[in-house]
C-alpha positions in Angstrom: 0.0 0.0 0.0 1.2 3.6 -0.9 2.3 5.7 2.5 -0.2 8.1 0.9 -2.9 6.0 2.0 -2.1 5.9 5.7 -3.3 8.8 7.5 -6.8 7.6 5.7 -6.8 4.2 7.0 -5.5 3.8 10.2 -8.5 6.6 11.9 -10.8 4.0 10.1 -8.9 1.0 11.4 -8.9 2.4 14.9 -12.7 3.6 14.7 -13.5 -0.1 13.4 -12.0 -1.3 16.4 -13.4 0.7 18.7 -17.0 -0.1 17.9 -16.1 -3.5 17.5 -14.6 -3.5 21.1 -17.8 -2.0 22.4 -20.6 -4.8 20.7 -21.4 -2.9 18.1 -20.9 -5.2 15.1 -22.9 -3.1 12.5 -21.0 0.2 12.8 -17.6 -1.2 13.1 -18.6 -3.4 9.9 -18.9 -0.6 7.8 -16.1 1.4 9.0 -13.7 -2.1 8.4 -15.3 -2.2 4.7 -14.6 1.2 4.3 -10.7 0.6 5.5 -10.4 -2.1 2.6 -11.9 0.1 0.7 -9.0 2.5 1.3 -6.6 -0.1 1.6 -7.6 -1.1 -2.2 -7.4 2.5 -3.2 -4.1 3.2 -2.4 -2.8 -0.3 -3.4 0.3 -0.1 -4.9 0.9 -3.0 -7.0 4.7 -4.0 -8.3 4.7 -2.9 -12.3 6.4 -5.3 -15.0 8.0 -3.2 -17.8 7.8 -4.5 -20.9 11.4 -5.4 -22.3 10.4 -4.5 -26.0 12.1 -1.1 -27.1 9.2 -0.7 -29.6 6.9 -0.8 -26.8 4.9 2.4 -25.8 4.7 2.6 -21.8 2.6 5.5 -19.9 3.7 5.7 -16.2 0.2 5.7 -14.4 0.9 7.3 -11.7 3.9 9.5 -12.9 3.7 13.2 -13.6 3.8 15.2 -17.1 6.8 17.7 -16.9 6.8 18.7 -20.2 4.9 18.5 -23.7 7.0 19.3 -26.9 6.7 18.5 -30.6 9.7 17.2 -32.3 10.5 19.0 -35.3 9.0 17.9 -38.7 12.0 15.8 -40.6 10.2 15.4 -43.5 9.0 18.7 -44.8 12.9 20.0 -45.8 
């Protein structure tokens, strides 16, 4: 899981636990599905690149720093 993702889940974890600690089963259900909820949101999965150098590969959760044309070749 991304670190991201923490200060989201543990409040719900704890919450969970809490109500779950007291008898109440319903409430702390739906704060647990919520946590895996979370949990799955900010999974953070181990990516394969492709070893083919014609292969096109868009980083998913990268950034864009920059957009530029390259300059036309065949119009001289």
């Amino acid at each position: 899981m991304a670190k991201e993702g923490y200060p989201f889940l543990f409040p719900l974890l704890l919450v969970a636990g809490l109500f779950f600690y007291s008898g109440m089963n319903w409430p702390g259900s739906l704060f647990l599905a919520l946590a895996l909820f979370i949990a799955s949101f900010f999974r953070d999965p181990e990516r394969l690149i492709p070893s083919d150098e014609a292969a096109i590969v868009s980083p998913a959760d990268g950034k864009i720093v920059g957009i530029a044309a390259e300059p036309d070749q065949t119009t001289r």
